[in-house]
C-alpha positions as CSV (number, residue, x, y, z in Angstrom):
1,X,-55.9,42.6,19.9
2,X,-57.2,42.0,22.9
3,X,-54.9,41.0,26.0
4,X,-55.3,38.9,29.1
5,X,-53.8,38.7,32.1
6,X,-54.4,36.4,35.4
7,X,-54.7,37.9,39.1
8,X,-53.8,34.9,41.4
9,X,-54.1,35.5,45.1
10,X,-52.0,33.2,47.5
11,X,-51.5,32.8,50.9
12,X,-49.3,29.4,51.9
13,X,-50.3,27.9,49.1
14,X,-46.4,26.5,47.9
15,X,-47.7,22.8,47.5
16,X,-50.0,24.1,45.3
17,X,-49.2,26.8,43.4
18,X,-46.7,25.1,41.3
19,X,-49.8,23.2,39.5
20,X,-51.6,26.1,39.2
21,X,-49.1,28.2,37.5
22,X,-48.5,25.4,34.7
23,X,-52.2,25.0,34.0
24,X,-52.2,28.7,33.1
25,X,-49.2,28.7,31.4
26,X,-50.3,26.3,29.4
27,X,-53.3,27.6,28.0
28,X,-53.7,27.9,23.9
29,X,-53.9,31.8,24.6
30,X,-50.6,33.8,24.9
31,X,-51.3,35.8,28.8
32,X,-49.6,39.2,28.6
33,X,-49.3,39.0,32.7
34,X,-49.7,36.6,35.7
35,X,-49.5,38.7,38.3
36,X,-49.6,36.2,42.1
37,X,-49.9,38.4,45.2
38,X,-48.2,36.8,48.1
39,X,-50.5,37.7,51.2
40,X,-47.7,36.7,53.8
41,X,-47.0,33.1,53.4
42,X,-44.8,31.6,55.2
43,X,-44.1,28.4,53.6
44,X,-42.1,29.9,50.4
45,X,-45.1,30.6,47.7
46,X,-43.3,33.6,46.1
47,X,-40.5,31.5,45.8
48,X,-42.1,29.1,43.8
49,X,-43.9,31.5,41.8
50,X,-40.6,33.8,40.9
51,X,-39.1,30.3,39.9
52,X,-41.4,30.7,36.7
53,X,-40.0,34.1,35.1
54,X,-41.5,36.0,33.2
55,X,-44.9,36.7,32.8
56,X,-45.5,35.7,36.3
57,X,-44.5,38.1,38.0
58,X,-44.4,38.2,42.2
59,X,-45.7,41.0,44.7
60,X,-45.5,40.5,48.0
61,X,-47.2,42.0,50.8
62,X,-48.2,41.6,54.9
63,X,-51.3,38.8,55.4
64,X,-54.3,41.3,54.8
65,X,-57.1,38.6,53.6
66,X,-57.8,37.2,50.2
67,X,-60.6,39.9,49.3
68,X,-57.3,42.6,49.7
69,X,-55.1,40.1,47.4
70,X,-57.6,39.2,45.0
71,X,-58.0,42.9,44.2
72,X,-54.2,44.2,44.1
73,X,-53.4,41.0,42.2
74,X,-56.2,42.7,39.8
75,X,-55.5,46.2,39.9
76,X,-51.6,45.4,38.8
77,X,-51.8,43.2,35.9
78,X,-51.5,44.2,32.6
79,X,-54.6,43.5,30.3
80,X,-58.2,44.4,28.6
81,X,-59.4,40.9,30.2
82,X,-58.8,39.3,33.4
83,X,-59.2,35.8,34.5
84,X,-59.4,35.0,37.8
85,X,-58.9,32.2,40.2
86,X,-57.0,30.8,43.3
87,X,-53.6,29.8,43.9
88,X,-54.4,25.6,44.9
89,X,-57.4,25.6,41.0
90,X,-56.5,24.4,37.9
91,X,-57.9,26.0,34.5
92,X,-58.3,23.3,31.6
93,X,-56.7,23.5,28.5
94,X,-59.6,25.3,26.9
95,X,-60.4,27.8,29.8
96,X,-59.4,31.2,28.3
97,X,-60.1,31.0,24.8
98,X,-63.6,29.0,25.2
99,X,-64.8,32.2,27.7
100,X,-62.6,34.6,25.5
101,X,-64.1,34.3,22.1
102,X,-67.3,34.9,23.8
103,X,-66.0,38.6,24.9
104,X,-64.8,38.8,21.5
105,X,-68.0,37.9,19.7
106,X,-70.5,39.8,22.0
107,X,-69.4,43.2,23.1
108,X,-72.2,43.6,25.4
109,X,-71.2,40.8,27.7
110,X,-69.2,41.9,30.6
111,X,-67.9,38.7,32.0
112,X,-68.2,35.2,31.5
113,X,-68.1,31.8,33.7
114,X,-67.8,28.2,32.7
115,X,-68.6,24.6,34.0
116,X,-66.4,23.6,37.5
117,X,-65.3,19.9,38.4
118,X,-63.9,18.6,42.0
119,X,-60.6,17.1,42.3
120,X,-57.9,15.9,45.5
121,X,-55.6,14.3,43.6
122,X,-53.6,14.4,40.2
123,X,-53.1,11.4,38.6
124,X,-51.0,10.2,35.9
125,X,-53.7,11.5,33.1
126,X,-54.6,14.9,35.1
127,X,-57.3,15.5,37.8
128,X,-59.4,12.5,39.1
129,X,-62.5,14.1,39.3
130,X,-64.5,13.7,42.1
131,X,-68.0,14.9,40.9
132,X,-69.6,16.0,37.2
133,X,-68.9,19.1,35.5
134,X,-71.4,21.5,36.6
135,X,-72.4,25.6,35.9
136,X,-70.6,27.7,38.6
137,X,-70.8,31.3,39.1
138,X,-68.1,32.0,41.4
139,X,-65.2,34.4,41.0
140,X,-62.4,32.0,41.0
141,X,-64.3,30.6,37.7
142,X,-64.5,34.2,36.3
143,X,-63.3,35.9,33.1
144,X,-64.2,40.0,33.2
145,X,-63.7,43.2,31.7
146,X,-60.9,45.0,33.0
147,X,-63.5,47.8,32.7
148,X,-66.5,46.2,34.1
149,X,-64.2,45.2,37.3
150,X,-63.7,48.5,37.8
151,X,-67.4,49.3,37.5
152,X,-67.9,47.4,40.3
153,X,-64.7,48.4,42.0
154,X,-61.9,45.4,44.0
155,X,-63.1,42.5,46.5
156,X,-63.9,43.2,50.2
157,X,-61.6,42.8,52.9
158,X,-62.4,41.5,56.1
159,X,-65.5,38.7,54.6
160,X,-64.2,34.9,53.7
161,X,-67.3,35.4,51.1
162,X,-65.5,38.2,49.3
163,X,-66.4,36.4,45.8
164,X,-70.0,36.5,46.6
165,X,-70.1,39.7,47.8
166,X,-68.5,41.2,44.6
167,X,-71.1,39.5,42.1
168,X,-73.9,40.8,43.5
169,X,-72.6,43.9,43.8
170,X,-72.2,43.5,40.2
171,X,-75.6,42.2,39.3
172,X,-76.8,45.2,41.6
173,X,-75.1,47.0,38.2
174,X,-76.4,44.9,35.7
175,X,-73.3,43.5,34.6
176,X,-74.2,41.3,31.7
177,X,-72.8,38.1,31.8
178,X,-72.5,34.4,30.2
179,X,-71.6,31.2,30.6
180,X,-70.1,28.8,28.5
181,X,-70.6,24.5,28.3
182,X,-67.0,23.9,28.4
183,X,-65.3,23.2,31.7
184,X,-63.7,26.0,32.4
185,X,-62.1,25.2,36.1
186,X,-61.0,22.3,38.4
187,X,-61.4,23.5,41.8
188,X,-59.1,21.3,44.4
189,X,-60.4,20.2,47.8
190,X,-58.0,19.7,50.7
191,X,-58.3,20.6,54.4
192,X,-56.9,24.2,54.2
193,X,-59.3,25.6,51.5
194,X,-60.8,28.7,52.9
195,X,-64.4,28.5,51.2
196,X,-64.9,24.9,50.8
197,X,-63.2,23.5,54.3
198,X,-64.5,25.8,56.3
199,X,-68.2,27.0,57.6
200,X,-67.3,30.7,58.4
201,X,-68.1,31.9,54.2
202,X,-71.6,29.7,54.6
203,X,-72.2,31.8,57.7
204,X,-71.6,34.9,55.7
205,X,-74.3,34.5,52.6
206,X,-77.5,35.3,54.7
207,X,-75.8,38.5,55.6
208,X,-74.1,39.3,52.4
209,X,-77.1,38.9,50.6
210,X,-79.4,40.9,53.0
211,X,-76.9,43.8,52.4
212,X,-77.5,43.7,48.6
213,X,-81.1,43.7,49.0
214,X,-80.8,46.5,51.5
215,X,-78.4,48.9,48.8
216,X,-81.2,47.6,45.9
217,X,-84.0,49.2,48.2
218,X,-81.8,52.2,48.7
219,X,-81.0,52.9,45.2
220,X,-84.4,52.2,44.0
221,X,-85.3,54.9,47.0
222,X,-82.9,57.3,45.5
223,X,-84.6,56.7,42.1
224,X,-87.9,57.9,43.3
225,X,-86.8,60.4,45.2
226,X,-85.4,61.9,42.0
227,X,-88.0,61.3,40.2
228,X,-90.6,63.3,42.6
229,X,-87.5,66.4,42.4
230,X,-88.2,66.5,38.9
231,X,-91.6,66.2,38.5
């Protein structure tokens, strides 16, 4: 049987972590782990994550950056399948087990995304959306492989970006991946997001994406190179 756990990083994120928790508590799949790494809040996060018992369970650790978080939050959890996302997101009621039984059903597939809607506010009937449900590849929309993330190895410190920069370090492997129509993800907007509110993770795609072109040319380099040894 296949288990799942969820690697949540946060970082001040009390007002909203409370809302996240429940949506992924709530889903129709059991979650063998919910592991929330605390990157050195200061507005009592951990406390309203250790508030939920088990299987959310609390690490804390000095502010290194989400890309540190993200991956430690990954690296402890318990399960074959992880599903990401941030601590302020909401998954639907169908986000697991729609992106799940793809796993199940097609082996080759290594991880699979889902459709993403806008919200600012809850109201009395959920989310008020604020645009349609679209396709999103983004990590905080993700459901992978414990194995495949370990192909491509944990998130990047010291880059806002640090979702970007792991998938196309995993398309630079040729990680198989899917996505299904259902949405998957609501993804809230507020003034302290760090990759919607702020400019500095735009600024970083020209570079991130020049350095995966640059380790493509290297690699395919390397594949010549070989080639000519063994001719």
């Amino acid at each position: 049987m296949t288990t799942v756990g969820a690697a949540i990083p946060v970082c001040n994120g009390a007002a909203y972590l409370g809302d996240t928790l429940r949506s992924v508590l709530g889903q129709s799949v059991s979650l063998a782990d919910v592991v929330i790494v605390d990157d050195g809040s200061s507005d009592g996060s951990a406390a309203v994550a250790s508030a939920f018992g088990p299987p959310v369970h609390v690490i804390r650790q000095p502010h290194l950056g989400v890309g540190p978080a993200r991956s430690r939050a990954v690296e402890t959890v318990r399960g074959d399948v992880i599903v990401l996302l941030d601590a302020d997101d909401l998954l639907t009621e169908v986000s697991i087990a729609s992106r799940l039984r793809v796993l199940e059903q097609r082996p080759e597939v290594d991880l699979v995304f889902g459709y993403v809607r806008t919200f600012a506010e809850i109201g009395p009937n959920g989310p008020i959306a604020l645009d349609e449900s679209r396709p999103a590849h983004l990590a905080a929309s993700m459901l992978v492989r414990r194995l495949a993330y370990e192909r491509v190895g944990g998130f990047r410190a010291g880059v806002r970006a640090e979702g970007l920069d792991w998938l196309l370090r995993a398309h630079e492997l040729d990680l198989i991946h899917a996505t299904v129509a259902e949405h998957v993800l609501w993804r809230r907007v507020h003034g302290a997001n760090s990759s919607l509110g702020e400019q500095r993770p735009l600024q970083e795609f020209p570079r991130l994406l020049k350095e995966s072109l640059d380790r493509r040319r290297a690699a395919r380099r390397g594949q010549t190179s070989r080639r000519g040894i063994a001719h």
